[in-house]
Steps between C-alpha positions, in 0.01 A plus 500: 500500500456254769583744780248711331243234512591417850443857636163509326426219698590603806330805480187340422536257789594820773157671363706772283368376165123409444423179250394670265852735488701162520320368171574835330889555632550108390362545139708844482820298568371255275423738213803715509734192506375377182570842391837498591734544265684200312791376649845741294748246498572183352425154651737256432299147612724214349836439383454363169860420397849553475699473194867430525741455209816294507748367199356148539144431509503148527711469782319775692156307419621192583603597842200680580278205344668245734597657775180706619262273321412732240300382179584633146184710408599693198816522269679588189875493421583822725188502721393264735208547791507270775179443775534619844131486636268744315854689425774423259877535507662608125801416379678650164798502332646805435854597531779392693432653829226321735272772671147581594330638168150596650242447777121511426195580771166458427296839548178508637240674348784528172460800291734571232489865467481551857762342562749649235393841597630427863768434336564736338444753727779316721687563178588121472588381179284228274566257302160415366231776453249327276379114682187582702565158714857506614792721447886582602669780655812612722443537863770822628773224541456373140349188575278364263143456658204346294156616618166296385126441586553247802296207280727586208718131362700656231866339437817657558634761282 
């Protein structure tokens, strides 16, 4: 749009566009870009979390208190949330393996049924198809990826 805006301009200034056709061309480009179409794909604008799970929670959340200064925000006896800025780290026990269980971005402009029709449509599988604020699903690799409204501060699932 600039270099639109830019040759307007310079027409104007070599005598090729009266005043009155500037003001006219400029509310055009105005008009028609508010006009435009809503953006088609998804904005993710903020990590929200990751989720790992490991055999021992304690341990893990003792580490991760200590070592990178993070304070206990949240926990039960197999969850427990950790503060990392406006972020949080998640920790549960599950299993006997350690490994990632899920990553979560904050959406902007989050829409529920918008979004799980994309995904759909990619034919990716969800796990959730009833929360209107934040909801799982397999990316095409199988990881699980949370997706919320970027002011959403639910708790790990």
């Amino acid at each position: 749009m600039q270099l639109v805006i830019e040759k307007m301009l310079t027409d104007f200034e070599r005598g090729g566009m009266t005043r009155r056709q500037l003001a006219l061309s400029l509310a055009a480009l105005v008009t028609s870009a508010q006009a435009a179409p809503k953006q088609e794909n998804l904005r993710a604008v903020t990590l929200n979390h990751v989720t790992v799970r490991v055999p021992d929670i304690h341990r893990t959340s003792q580490f991760y208190q200590e070592f990178f200064g993070m304070p206990l925000k949240q926990h039960s006896p197999n969850v427990h949330i950790l503060g990392v800025g406006k972020s949080f780290f998640g920790i549960e026990q599950k299993g006997t393996a350690a490994g990632l269980d899920h990553y979560d971005f904050g959406i902007a402009d989050f829409n529920a049924d918008e979004v799980r029709a994309k995904l759909r449509e990619r034919g990716l599988r969800l796990s959730d198809s009833t929360s209107r604020e934040s909801f799982k699903f397999y990316d095409p690799d199988g990881f699980h990826v949370q997706v919320n409204a970027t002011d959403y501060v639910g708790h790990v699932s």
